[in-house]
C-alpha positions in Angstrom: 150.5 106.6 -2.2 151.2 109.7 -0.4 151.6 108.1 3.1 153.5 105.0 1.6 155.9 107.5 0.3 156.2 109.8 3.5 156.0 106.4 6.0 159.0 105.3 4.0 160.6 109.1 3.7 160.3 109.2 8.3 161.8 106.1 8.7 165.0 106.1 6.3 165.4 109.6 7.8 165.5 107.8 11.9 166.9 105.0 10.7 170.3 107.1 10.2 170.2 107.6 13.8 169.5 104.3 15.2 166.0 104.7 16.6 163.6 102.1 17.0 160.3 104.5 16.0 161.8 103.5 12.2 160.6 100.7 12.3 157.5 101.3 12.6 157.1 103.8 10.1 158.7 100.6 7.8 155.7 98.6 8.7 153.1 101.6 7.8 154.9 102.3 4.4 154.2 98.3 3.9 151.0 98.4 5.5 149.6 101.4 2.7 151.5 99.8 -0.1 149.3 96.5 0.5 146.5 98.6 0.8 147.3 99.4 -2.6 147.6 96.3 -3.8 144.3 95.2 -2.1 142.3 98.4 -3.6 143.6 97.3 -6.9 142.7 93.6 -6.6 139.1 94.4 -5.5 138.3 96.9 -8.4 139.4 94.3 -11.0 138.3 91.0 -9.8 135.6 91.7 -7.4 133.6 94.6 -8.6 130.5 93.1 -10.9 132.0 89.6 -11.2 135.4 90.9 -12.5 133.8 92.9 -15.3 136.3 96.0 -15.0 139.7 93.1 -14.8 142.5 95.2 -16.4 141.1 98.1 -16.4 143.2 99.4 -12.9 146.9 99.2 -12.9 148.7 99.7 -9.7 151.7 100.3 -11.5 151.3 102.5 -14.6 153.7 102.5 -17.3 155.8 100.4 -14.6 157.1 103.5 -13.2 159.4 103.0 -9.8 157.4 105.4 -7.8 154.8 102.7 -7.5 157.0 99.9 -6.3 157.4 99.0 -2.5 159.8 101.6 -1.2 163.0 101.2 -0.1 163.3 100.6 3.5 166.3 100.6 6.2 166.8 97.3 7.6 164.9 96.8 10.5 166.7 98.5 13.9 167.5 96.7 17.0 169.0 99.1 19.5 169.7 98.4 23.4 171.3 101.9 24.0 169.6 104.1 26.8 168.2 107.2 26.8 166.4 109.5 24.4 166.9 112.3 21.8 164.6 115.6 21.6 164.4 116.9 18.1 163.1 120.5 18.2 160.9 121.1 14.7 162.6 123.1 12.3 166.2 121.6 13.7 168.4 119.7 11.0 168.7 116.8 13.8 168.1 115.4 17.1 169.5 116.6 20.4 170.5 114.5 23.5 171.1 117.7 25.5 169.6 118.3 28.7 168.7 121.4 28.2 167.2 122.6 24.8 166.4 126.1 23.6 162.8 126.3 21.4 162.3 129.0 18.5 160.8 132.4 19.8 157.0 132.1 20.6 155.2 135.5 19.8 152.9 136.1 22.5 149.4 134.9 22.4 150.1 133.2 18.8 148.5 130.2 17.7 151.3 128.0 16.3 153.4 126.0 19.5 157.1 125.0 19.7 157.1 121.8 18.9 159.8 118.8 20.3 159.4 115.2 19.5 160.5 112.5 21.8 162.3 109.4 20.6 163.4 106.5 22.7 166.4 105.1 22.2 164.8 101.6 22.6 161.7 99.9 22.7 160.5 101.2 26.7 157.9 103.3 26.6 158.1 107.3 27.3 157.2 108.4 30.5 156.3 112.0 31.4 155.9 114.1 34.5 155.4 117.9 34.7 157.8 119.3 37.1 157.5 123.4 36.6 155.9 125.1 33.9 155.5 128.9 34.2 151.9 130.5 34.8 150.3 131.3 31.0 152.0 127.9 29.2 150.3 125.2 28.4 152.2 121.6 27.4 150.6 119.8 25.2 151.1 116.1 24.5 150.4 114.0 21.4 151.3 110.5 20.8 152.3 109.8 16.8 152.6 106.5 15.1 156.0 105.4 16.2 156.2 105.2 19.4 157.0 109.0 20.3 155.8 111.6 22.0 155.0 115.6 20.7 155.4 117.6 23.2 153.9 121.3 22.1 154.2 124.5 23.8 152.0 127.2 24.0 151.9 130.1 25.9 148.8 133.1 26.0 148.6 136.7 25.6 149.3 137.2 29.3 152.8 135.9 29.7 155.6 137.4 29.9 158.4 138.7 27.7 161.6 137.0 28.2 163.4 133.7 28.2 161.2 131.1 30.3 162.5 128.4 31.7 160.0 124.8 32.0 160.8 121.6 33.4 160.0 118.3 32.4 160.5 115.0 33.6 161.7 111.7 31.0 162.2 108.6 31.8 162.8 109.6 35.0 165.7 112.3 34.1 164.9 115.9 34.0 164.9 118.1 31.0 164.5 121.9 30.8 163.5 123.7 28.0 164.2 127.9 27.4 161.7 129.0 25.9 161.8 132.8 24.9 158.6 135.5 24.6 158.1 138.3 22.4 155.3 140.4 22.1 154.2 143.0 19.0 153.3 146.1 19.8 150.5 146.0 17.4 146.7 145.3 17.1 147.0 143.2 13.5 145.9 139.8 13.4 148.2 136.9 14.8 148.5 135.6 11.2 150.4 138.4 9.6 153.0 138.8 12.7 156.3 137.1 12.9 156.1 133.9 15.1 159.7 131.4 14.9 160.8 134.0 12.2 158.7 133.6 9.8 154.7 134.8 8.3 152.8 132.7 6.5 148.9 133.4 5.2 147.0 132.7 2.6 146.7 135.2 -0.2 143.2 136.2 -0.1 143.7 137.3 2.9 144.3 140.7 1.9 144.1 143.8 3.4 142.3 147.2 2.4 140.7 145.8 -1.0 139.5 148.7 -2.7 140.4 147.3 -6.1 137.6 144.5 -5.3 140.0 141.6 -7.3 138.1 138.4 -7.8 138.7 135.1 -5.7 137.7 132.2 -6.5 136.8 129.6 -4.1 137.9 125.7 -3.9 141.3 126.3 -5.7 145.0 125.9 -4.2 146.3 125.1 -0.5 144.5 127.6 1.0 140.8 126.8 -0.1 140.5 129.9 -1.9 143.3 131.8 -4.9 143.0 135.6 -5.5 143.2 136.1 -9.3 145.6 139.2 -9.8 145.3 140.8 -13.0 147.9 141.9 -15.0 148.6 145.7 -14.3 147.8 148.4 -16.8 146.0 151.6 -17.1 142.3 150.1 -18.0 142.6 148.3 -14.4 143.9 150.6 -12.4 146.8 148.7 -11.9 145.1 145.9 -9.7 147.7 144.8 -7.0 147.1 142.2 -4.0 148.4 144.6 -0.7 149.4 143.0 2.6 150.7 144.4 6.0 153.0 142.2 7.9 154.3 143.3 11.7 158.1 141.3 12.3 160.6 140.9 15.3 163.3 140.4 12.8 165.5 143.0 10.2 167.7 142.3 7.7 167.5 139.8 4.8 164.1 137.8 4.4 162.9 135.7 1.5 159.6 136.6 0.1 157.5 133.1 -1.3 154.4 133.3 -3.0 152.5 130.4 -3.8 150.4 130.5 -6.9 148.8 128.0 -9.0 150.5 126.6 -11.7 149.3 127.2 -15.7 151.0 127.7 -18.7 151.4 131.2 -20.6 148.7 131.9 -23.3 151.3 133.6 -25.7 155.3 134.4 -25.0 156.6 132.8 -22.6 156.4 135.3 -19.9 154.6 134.8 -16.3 156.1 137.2 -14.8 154.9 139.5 -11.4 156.4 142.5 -9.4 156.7 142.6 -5.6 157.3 146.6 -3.7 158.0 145.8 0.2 157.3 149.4 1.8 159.1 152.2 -0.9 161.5 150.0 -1.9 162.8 149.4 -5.7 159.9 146.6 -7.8 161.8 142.8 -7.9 161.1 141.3 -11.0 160.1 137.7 -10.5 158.6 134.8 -13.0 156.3 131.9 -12.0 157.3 130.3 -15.9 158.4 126.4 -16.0 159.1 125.2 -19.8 156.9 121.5 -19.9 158.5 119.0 -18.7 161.6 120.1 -17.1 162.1 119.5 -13.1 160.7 122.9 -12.2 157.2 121.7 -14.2 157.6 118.7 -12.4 158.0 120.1 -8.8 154.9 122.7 -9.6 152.5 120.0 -10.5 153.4 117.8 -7.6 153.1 120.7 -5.5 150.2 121.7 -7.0 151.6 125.1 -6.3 154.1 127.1 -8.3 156.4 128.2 -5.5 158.6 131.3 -6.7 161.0 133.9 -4.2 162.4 136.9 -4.2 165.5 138.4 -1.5 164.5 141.5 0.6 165.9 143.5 2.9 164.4 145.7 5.8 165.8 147.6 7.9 164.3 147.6 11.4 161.6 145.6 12.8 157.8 147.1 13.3 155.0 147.1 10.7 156.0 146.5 6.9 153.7 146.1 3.2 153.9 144.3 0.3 152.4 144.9 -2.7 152.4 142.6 -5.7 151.4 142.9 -9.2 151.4 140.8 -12.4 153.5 141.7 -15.3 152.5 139.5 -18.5 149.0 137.5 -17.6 146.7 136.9 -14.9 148.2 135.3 -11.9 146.2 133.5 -9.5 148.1 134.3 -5.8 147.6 131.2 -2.9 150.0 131.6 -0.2 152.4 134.5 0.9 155.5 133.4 3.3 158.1 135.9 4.8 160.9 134.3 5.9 163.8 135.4 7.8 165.4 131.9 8.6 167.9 131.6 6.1 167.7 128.0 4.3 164.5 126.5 6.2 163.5 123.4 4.6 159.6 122.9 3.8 157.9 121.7 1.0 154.4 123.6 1.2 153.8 127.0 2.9 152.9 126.2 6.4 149.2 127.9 6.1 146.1 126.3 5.4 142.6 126.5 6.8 141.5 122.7 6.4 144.8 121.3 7.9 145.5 123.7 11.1 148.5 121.8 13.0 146.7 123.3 16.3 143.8 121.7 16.1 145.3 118.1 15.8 147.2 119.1 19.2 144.4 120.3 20.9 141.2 118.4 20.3 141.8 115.2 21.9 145.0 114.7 23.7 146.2 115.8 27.6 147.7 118.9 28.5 150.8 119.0 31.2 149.8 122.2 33.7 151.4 121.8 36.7 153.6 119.5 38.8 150.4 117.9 40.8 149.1 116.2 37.9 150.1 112.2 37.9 152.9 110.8 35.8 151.7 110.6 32.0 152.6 107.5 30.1 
């Protein structure tokens, strides 16, 4: 279900700029909806002679989420060329030069530009300069396209760096700018493309020993945050965070979703550095879009506007008002209006790893031309 409806989601979203790699993701939204149909079929006519027929619906209560999606009609384009799309950009680019978010220095998480051809040809690649301490990473996806990821170490240089690539036989140069933090915390809790994301166990001088339990929300793991009073000390989750930016930032925290046990309060407190409490609540009535949104999630994602004034080392504290809350993922956020649908954190689905383990890596101009 989940990748009929995503399949379906990528290609209506190329299809409004005329690109062939839509079609594809048609065929895959068709090709998991079958399976569907097939996994459905097999459970109630071929499992024990058809003992369990009617017992599996593919389509409960005939709901339209269940249906074949809708799909843009299939793309036939003889136009030239190619458009970069830079993650995190509302839309493509055919620019020949294209500046990438700021990399912090020696950070795990790579700028990230995805290739589309214009028609059916294949992408070719070539490196033509990439500056000593980067690393281009390449990884094919289902379209047809190419991810091009850029990483750089804890060696290179502040400053805007300039790398050049070759495709389709034109050359394209991407500015890539360096920062570094001028602090020995752990990659996770700096800012990297304006924004810090981590998962909320991750906390940092737990003297208040508060109890975590394992196997629950996006992160693997939820820290259950008691609700402050005098017989617990006032309990409160405490984080450090180190950012490039100042100014307004939006505070998420990801917790999981539950109901109140009596009013209907769920309610928690957030202090960055000496700064006045912000009063925010984590309660959805049943049933309404809100409700709706959490349990599809699986995550009851709340904010909260904050304001610091200069960039360096920061804290947040946060503690729960009314009942127990049971914290999963903390994001700062100094990109105003990003779009995302999960915090970008999770142990069990690192985006690094899927770049790294088994595809080639651009270094230099010797290597041969990549196809």
């Amino acid at each position: 279900m989940n990748k009929k409806v995503l399949y379906a989601q990528k290609a209506r979203e190329l299809a409004l700029y005329n690109l062939p790699a839509a079609n594809h993701y048609s065929a895959l939204s068709k090709k998991e909806y079958n399976k569907i149909f097939q996994l459905t079929h097999h459970y109630n006519l071929e499992i024990s002679n058809g003992k369990w027929k009617g017992m599996m619906s593919m389509s409960p209560r005939n709901q339209s989420v269940f249906k074949c999606p809708e799909l843009p009609e299939f793309i036939t384009s003889t136009k030239k060329g190619i458009l970069l799309w830079v993650d995190g950009n509302p839309s493509p680019s055919e620019a020949r030069q294209i500046s990438l978010p700021t990399l912090t220095k020696g950070a795990e998480k790579p700028s990230t530009i995805t290739v589309y051809q214009r028609d059916n040809a294949d992408i070719v690649y070539e490196a033509i300069d990439i500056p000593k301490r980067f690393q281009i990473q390449t990884n094919p996806l289902p379209g047809g396209e190419v991810q091009i990821a850029v990483y750089t170490d804890s060696s290179a240089q502040d400053g805007r760096n300039t790398i050049k690539i070759k495709l389709n036989g034109e050359y394209y140069t991407f500015i890539c700018p360096i920062v570094s933090a001028k602090t020995n915390m752990p990659q996770q809790f700096i800012e990297n493309q304006f924004y810090i994301a981590f998962p909320a166990t991750q906390q940092i001088n737990n003297k208040l020993k508060t109890k975590i339990i394992d196997s629950l929300g996006h992160s693997g793991s939820s820290l259950v945050l008691p609700k402050s009073s005098k017989d617990n000390k006032n309990k409160h989750a405490f984080y450090e965070f180190y950012s490039f930016s100042k100014g307004q930032f939006n505070l998420y925290v990801g917790s999981i979703p539950i109901h109140p046990q009596c009013e209907k309060k769920l309610r928690y407190a957030v202090i960055i550095d000496n700064q006045a409490p912000v009063i925010v609540s984590t309660y959805a009535e049943f049933h309404t879009t809100t409700w709706n949104l959490n349990v599809l999630r699986n995550q009851s994602l709340t904010s909260s506007q904050h304001i610091i004034e200069k960039p360096g080392k920061h804290t947040i504290q946060i503690y729960a008002l009314d009942e127990d809350l049971y914290l999963d993922q903390i994001m700062i956020d100094f990109k105003e209006n990003r779009n995302f649908y999960t915090i970008p954190c999770s142990y069990y689905n690192n985006p690094v790893n899927s770049l790294t383990e088994k595809n080639p890596i651009i270094e230099n101009k010797d290597l041969p031309t990549k196809k």
